[in-house]
VOZAGU-861182 format. One line per 2 residues: their letters; for each residue x, y, z of C-alpha. Coordinates in pm, whole numbers, plus 50000, padded with zeros to 5 digits. Layout:
% residues N
A	X,Y,Z; ...
//
This chain:
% residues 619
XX	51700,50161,52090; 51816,50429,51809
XX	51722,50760,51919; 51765,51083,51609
XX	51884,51382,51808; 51917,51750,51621
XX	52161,52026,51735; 51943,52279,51948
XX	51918,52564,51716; 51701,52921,51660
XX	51596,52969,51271; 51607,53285,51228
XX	51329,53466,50989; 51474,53371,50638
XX	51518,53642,50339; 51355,53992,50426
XX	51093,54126,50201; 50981,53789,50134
XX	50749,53540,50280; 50899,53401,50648
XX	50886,53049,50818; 50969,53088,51173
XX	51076,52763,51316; 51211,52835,51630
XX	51397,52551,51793; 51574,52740,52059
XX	51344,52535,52324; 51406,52194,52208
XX	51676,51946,52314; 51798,51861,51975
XX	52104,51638,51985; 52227,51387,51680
XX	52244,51037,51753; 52374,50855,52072
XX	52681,50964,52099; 52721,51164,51703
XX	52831,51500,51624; 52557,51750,51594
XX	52403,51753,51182; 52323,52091,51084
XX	51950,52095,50939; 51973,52336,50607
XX	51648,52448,50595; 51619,52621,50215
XX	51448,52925,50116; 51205,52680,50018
XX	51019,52652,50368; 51006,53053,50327
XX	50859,53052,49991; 50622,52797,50090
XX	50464,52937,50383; 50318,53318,50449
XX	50427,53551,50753; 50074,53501,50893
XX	50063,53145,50875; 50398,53044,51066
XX	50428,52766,51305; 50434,52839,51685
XX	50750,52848,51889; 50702,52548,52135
XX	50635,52577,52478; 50864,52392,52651
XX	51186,52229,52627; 51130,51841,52520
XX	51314,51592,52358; 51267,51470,52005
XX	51036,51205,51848; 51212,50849,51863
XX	51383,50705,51556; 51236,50347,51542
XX	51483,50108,51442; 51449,49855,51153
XX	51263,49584,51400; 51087,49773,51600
XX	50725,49707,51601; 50556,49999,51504
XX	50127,50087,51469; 50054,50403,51250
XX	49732,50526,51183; 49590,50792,50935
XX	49536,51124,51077; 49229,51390,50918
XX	49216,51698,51022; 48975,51848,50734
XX	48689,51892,50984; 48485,52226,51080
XX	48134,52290,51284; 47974,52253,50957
XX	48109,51906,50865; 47799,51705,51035
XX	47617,51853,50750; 47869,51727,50469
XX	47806,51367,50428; 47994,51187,50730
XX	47863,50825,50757; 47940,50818,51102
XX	47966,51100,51398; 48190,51173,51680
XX	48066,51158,52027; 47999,51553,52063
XX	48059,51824,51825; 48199,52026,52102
XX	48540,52188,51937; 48485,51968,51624
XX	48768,52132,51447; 49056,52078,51299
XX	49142,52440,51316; 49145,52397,51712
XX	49448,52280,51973; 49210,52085,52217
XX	49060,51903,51934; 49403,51828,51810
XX	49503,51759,52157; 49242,51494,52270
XX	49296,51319,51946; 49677,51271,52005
XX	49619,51217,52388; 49402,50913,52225
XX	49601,50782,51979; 49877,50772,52251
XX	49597,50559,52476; 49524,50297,52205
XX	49886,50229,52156; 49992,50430,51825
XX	50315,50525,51741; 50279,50699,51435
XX	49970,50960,51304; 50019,51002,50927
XX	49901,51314,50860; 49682,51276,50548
XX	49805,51613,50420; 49871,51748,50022
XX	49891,52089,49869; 49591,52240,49609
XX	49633,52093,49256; 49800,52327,49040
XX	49615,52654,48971; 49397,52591,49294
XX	49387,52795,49614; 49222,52630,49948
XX	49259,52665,50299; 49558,52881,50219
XX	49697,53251,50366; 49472,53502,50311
XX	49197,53254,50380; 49032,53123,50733
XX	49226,52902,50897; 49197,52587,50690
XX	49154,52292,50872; 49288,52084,50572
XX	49599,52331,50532; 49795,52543,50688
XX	49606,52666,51037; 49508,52294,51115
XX	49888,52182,51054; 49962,52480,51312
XX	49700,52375,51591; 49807,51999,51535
XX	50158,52132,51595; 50066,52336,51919
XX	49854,52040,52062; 50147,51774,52036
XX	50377,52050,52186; 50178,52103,52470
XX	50126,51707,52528; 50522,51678,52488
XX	50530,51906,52809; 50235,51763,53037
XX	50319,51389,52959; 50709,51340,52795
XX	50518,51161,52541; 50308,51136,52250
XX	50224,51021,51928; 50485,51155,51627
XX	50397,51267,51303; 50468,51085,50953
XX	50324,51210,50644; 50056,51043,50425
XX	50076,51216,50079; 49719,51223,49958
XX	49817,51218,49574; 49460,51306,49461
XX	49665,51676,49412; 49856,51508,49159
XX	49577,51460,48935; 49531,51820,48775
XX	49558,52003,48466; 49747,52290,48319
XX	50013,52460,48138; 50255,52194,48258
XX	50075,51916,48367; 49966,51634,48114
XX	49598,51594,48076; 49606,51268,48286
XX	49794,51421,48580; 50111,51608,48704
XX	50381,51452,48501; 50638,51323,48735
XX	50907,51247,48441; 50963,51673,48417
XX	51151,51850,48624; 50810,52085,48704
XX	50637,51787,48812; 50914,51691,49068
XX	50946,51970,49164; 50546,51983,49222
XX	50573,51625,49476; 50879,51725,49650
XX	50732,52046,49745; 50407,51869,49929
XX	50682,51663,50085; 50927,51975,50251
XX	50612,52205,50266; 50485,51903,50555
XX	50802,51843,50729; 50905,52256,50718
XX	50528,52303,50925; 50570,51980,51112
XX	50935,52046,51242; 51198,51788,51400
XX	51157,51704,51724; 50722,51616,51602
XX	50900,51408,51295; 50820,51046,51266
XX	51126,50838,51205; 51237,50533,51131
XX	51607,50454,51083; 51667,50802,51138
XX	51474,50873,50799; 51159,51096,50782
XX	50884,50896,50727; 50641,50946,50439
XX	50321,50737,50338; 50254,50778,49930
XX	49932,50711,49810; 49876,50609,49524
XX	50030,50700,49201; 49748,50653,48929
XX	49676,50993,48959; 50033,51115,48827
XX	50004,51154,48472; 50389,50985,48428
XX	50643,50844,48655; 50959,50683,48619
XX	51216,50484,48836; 51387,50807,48890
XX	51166,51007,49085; 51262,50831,49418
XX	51622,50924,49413; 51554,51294,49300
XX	51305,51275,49634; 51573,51135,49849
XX	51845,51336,49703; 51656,51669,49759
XX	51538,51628,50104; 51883,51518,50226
XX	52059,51820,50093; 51770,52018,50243
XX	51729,51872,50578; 52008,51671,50632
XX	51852,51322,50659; 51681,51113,50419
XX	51358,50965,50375; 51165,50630,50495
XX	50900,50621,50237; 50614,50352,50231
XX	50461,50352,49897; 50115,50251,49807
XX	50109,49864,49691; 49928,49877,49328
XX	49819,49502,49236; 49813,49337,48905
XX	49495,49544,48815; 49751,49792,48735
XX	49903,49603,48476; 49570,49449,48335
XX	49375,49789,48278; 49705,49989,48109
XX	49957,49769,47945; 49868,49818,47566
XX	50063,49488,47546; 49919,49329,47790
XX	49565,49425,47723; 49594,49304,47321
XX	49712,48962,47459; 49437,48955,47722
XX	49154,48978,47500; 49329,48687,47265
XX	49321,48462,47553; 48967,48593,47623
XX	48854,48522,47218; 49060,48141,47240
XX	49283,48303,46960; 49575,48233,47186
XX	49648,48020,47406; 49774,48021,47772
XX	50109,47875,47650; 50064,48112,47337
XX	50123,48388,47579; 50446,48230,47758
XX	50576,48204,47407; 50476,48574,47317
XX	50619,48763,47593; 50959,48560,47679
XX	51032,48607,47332; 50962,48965,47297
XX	51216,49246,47222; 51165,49366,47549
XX	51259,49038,47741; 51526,49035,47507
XX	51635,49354,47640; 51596,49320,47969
XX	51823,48968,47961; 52092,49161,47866
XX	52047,49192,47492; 52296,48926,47365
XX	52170,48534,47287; 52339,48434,47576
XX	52229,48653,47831; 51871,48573,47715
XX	51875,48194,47733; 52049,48208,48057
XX	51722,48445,48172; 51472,48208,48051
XX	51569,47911,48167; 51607,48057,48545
XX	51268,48244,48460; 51132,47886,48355
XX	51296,47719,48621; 51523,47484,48381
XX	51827,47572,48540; 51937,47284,48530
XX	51847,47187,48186; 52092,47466,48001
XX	52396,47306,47787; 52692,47516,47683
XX	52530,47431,47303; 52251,47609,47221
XX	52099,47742,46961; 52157,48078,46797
XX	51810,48278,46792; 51865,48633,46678
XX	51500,48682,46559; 51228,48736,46787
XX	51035,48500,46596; 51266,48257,46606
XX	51291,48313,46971; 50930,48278,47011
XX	50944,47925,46819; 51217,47829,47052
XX	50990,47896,47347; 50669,47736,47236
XX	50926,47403,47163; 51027,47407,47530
XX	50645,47408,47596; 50596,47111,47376
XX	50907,46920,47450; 51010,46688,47687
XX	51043,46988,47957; 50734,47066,47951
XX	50635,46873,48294; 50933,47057,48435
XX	50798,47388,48334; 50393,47315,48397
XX	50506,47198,48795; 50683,47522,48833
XX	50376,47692,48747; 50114,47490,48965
XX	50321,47511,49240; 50303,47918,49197
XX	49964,47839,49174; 49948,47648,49460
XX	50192,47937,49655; 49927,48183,49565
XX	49526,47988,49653; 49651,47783,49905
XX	49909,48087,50077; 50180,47839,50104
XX	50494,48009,50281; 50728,47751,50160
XX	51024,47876,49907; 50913,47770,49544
XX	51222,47525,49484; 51060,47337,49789
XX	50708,47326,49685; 50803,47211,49332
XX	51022,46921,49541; 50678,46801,49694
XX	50527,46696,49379; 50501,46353,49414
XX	50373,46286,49759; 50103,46587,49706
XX	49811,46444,49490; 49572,46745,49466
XX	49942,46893,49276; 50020,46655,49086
XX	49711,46579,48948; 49717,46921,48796
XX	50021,46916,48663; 49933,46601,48493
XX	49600,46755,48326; 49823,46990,48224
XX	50068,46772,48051; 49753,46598,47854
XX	49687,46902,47760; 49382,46993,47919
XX	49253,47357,47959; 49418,47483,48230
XX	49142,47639,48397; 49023,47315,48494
XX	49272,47223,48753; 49320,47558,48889
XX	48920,47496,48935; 49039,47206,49106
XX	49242,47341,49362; 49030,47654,49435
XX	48726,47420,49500; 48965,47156,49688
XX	48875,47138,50114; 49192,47290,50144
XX	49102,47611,50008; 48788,47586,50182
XX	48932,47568,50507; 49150,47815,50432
XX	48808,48061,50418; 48716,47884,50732
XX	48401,47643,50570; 48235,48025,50506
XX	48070,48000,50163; 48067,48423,50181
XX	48449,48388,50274; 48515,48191,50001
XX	48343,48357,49730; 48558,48704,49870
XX	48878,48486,49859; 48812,48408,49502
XX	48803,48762,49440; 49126,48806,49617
XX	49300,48554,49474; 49168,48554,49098
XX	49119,48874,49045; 49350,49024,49308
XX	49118,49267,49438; 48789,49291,49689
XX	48491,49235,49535; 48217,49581,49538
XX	47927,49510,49717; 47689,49508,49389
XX	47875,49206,49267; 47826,49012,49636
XX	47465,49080,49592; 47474,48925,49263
XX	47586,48634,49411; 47284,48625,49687
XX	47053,48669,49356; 47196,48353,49227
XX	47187,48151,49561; 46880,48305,49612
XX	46966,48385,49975; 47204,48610,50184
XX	47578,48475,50158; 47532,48458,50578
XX	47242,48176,50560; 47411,47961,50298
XX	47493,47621,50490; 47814,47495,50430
XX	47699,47152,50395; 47539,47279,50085
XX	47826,47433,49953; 47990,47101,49846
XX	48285,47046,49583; 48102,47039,49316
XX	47946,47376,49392; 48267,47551,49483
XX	48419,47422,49115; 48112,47532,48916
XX	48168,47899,49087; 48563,47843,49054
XX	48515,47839,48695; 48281,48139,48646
XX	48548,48326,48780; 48800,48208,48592
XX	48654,48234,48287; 48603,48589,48296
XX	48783,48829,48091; 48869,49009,48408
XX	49048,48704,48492; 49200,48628,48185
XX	49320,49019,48195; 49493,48924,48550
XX	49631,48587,48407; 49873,48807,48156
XX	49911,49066,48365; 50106,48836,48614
XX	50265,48669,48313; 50423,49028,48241
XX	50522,49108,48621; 50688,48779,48680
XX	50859,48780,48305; 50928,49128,48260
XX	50989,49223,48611; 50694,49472,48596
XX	50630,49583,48972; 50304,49710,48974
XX	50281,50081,49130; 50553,50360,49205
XX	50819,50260,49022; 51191,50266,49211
XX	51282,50142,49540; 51126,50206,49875
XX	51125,50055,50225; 50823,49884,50211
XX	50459,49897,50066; 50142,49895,50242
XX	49779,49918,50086; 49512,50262,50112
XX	49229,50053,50143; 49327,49770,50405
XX	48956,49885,50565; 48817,49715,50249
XX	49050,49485,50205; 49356,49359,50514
XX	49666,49324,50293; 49965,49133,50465
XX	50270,49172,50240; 50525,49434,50156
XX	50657,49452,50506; 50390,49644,50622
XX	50021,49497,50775; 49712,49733,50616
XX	49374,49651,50814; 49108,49872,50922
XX	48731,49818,51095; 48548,49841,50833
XX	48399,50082,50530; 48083,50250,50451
XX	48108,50572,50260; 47696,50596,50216
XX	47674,50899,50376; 47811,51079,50048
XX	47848,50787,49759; 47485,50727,49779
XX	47390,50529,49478; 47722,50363,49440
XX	47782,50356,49773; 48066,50048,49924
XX	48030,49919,50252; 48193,49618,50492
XX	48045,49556,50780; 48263,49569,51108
XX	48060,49220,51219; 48060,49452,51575
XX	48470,49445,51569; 48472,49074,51421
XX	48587,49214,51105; 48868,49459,51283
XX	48973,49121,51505; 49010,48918,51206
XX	49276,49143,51051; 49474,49128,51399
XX	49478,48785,51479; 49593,48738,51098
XX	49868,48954,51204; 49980,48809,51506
XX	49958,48441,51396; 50233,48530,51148
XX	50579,48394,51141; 50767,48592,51100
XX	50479,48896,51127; 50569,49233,50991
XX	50683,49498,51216; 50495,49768,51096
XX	50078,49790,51084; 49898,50010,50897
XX	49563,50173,51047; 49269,50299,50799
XX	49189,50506,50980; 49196,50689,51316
XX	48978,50939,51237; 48782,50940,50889
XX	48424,50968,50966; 48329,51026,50625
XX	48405,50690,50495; 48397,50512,50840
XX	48691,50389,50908; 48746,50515,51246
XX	48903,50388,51544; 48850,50683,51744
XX	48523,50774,51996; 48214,50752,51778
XX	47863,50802,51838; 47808,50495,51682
XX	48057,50264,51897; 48138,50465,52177
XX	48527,50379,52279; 48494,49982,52158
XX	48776,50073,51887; 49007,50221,52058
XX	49001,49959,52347; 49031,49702,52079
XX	49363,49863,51901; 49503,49915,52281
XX	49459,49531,52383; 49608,49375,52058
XX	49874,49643,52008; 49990,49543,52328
XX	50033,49184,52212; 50188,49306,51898
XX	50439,49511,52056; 50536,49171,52274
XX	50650,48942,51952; 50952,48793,51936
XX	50871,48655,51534; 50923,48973,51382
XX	50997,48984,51011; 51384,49066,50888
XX	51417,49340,50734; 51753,49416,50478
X	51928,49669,50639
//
């Protein structure tokens, strides 16, 4: 086990006249590493700028040593951690309650402190502090306001509490940040109308200061680290006005020279829907598949033989061929004589030939078996499911259709109505139909369109017998999704991420990705496990109001045994939420549930922290 140790150190008030930021480490046992030489932690004038006189951190209490540094393996439970609430929050839409209202405050160390005691209880490592600075030109919860519970003077009490457990137990929970990115999406005189524009140097500047203003507050020895890296949550970026691949090594680069370490970030995993709803490219093809002016093959043709594919090859003839046939998987196929296509026309010709040629079985089984990876959540490396082609029938009967030529929603109807996929969603004709939207449209459906579905069953998606739900049933509602724009939107969208290496999301490299919403919707990839217990946000969304039902903890259990019949599993799960009343995605005490939650996360934490199976991760 890695431990991150800091050279014991007093900060002394920074830059007289101006705003100070007392940090005060003398206390602390801060060493570097097991056996390292001490790192001296520059903290910039920027932690002074950032925070007034009146609103500095307390010293802490006792001597303690630092948060552990989690290694790349280690199994690790976070959780997201509110702190926005007052007295008067009962009265401001919460859908459900807490126990008592007794200190009900984020602005108060016992609240803060029976939280983390908790947390520590139910077996979490991590609370992400859901935490961002007012939008540009705003002012909340700031100095020379109250104590705001969603600034400042709840950062300070949440600071205080953990100190205080650090003494009375050696232990307790440490703190990550979760960069809400809602402050991104503002206006003014440098800000794009869409959103802080994270191409300029302003805008940068705008992100990394949420970042160092969190970690200045937080201080060391409460950080949360992972390979001796600070670690940081990002929501989700479609509230930046612009982004490029840069802005993750201006990030890094900052906070090193800064603080002397770098940072773990986990960004927010944005699905195709990204692509499908803001490519202009992407959208024009969509709605030609949609109209039957193009076909699916049409597309292939289109996009491998755009300028931009062209570009991305490597920009010569050669470089280009050599990236299609890997991208088409016809390795094997490419002669040392080919063809000279400088045109993008003529490279578009070339493509549709390959479609049309002899090849073309090679190049349809390479798709139904990504196909077939994707419904049927195959784990198998594509080379090997292409392999088992001919002693799988349900597979090669589609790639057969395929090579008559028929449309090819038909067999993908085939496969998503096949009693393989059925089983997958457990015989559950309301499984399946969410699977569908999972896996078609890669998102969870709202609850308006599930009640659509009970209008045309003409019963609740619970009472439908799966003896009635036969084959023939499933395909006639396989199609209806598939022939829906939305899906033909999806269909090019993952044409353009798998051709044009289009990663949905922040752009640039990060550690891993998890999902904001795993409450609505478990997501298992990206390294990182995102469930919750639920969602209902009724208690302020009213009309439009989306809610999934816990199923009494069924729901929450689900997610978990998902996780731990993995192999290999992830090593990190992400909690929504530990504390969100408002949209009900608590795991703490409720009124509603009493401690059922927490005891839940204790028991299978337990078992998670006990695997063996745990998924490699690239050092």
């Amino acid at each position: 086990m890695q431990y991150s140790h800091w050279k014991a150190r007093r900060c002394e008030q920074l830059i007289s006249g101006l705003v100070f930021l007392s940090l005060a480490m003398a206390a602390a046992n801060i060493w570097c590493g097991e056996a390292a030489s001490a790192i001296e932690i520059n903290y910039p004038e920027l932690c002074s700028s950032l925070v007034k006189e009146d609103q500095r951190p307390v010293k802490p209490p006792c001597s303690f040593r630092p948060a552990r540094s989690c290694g790349l393996r280690t199994p690790v439970i976070a959780a997201t951690y509110h702190y926005f609430y007052s007295p008067e929050s009962r009265r401001d839409g919460m859908t459900h309650y807490p126990p008592s209202y007794d200190d009900f405050s984020g602005a108060k160390k016992s609240w803060h402190r029976r939280q983390l005691r908790e947390m520590l209880h139910a077996g979490i490592d991590f609370a992400l502090v859901d935490f961002a600075l007012p939008p540009p030109g705003e002012r909340f919860g700031n100095a020379g306001s109250s104590p705001g519970p969603w600034m400042f003077g709840g950062l300070e009490k949440l600071v205080e509490a953990r100190h205080s457990l650090m003494c009375d137990r050696g232990e307790a929970p440490a703190l990550g940040l979760h960069l809400n990115t809602w402050a991104l999406d503002a206006d003014g005189n440098d800000w794009t109308q869409n959103g802080v524009n994270l191409r300029e140097e302003s805008g940068r500047d705008f992100l990394y200061r949420n970042i160092a203003t969190f970690f200045c507050w937080v201080m060391p020895q409460n950080w949360a680290l992972i390979d001796d890296r600070a670690v940081v949550f990002l929501g989700s970026f479609r509230h930046a006005g612009a982004v490029d691949t840069l802005l993750f090594d201006y990030l890094q680069a900052r906070f090193q020279a800064d603080f002397g370490i770098g940072l773990y970030i986990v960004k927010e995993r944005e699905d195709l829907q990204s692509i499908a709803k803001i490519d202009p490219g992407a959208l024009r093809l969509a709605t030609q598949l949609a109209r039957e002016e193009l076909t699916l093959e049409d597309i292939h043709a289109q996009i491998l033989g755009s300028d931009e594919f062209h570009f991305l090859s490597g920009g010569t003839d050669a470089a280009f061929l050599k990236q299609l046939y890997i991208k088409l998987n016809l390795q094997a196929e490419a002669t040392a004589s080919e063809p000279l296509i400088p045109s993008r026309e003529e490279r578009r010709k070339f493509v549709a030939s390959l479609f049309a040629g002899p090849l073309r079985a090679k190049i349809h089984a390479a798709w139904a078996a990504h196909w077939y990876k994707l419904y049927l959540e195959r784990e198998e490396p594509m080379a090997d499911l292409i392999n088992s082609l001919p002693a799988d029938d349900l597979m090669r009967g589609w790639v057969g259709a395929l090579d008559r030529g028929v449309h090819y929603d038909a067999p993908r109807s085939e496969i998503l109505a096949s009693t393989k996929c059925f089983a997958k969603a457990g015989r559950a004709p309301e499984v399946f139909l969410r699977r569908l939207y999972e896996t078609v449209y890669f998102r969870c459906p709202a609850a308006d369109e599930l009640k659509l579905w009970e209008v045309l069953f003409k019963k609740p998606l619970g009472q439908i017998d799966s003896r009635e739900f036969d084959v023939e049933q499933r395909k006639a509602v396989a199609a209806r999704f598939l022939a829906h724009p939305e899906a033909k939107r999806l269909d090019v969208a993952l044409l353009y991420a798998h051709y044009l290496d289009r990663l949905p999301g922040w752009p640039g490299f990060s550690e891993k990705t998890f999902s904001e919403t795993g409450a609505v919707c478990p997501e298992f990839s990206g390294g990182v496990a995102s469930i919750g217990p639920g969602y209902d946000n009724s208690g302020w969304a009213r009309s439009e109001a989306l809610v999934v039902d816990r199923r009494h903890g069924g729901y929450y259990q689900a997610a978990w045994h998902k996780i731990l019949s993995m192999s290999p599993r992830p090593d990190l799960v992400y909690l929504q939420s530990w504390n969100n009343f408002y949209e009900a995605t608590e795991l703490v005490r409720s009124r509603e549930f009493g401690s059922r939650f927490m005891a839940l996360t204790r028991e299978f934490a337990e078992q998670f922290k006990r695997a063996e199976n745990l998924l490699e991760q690239c050092p």
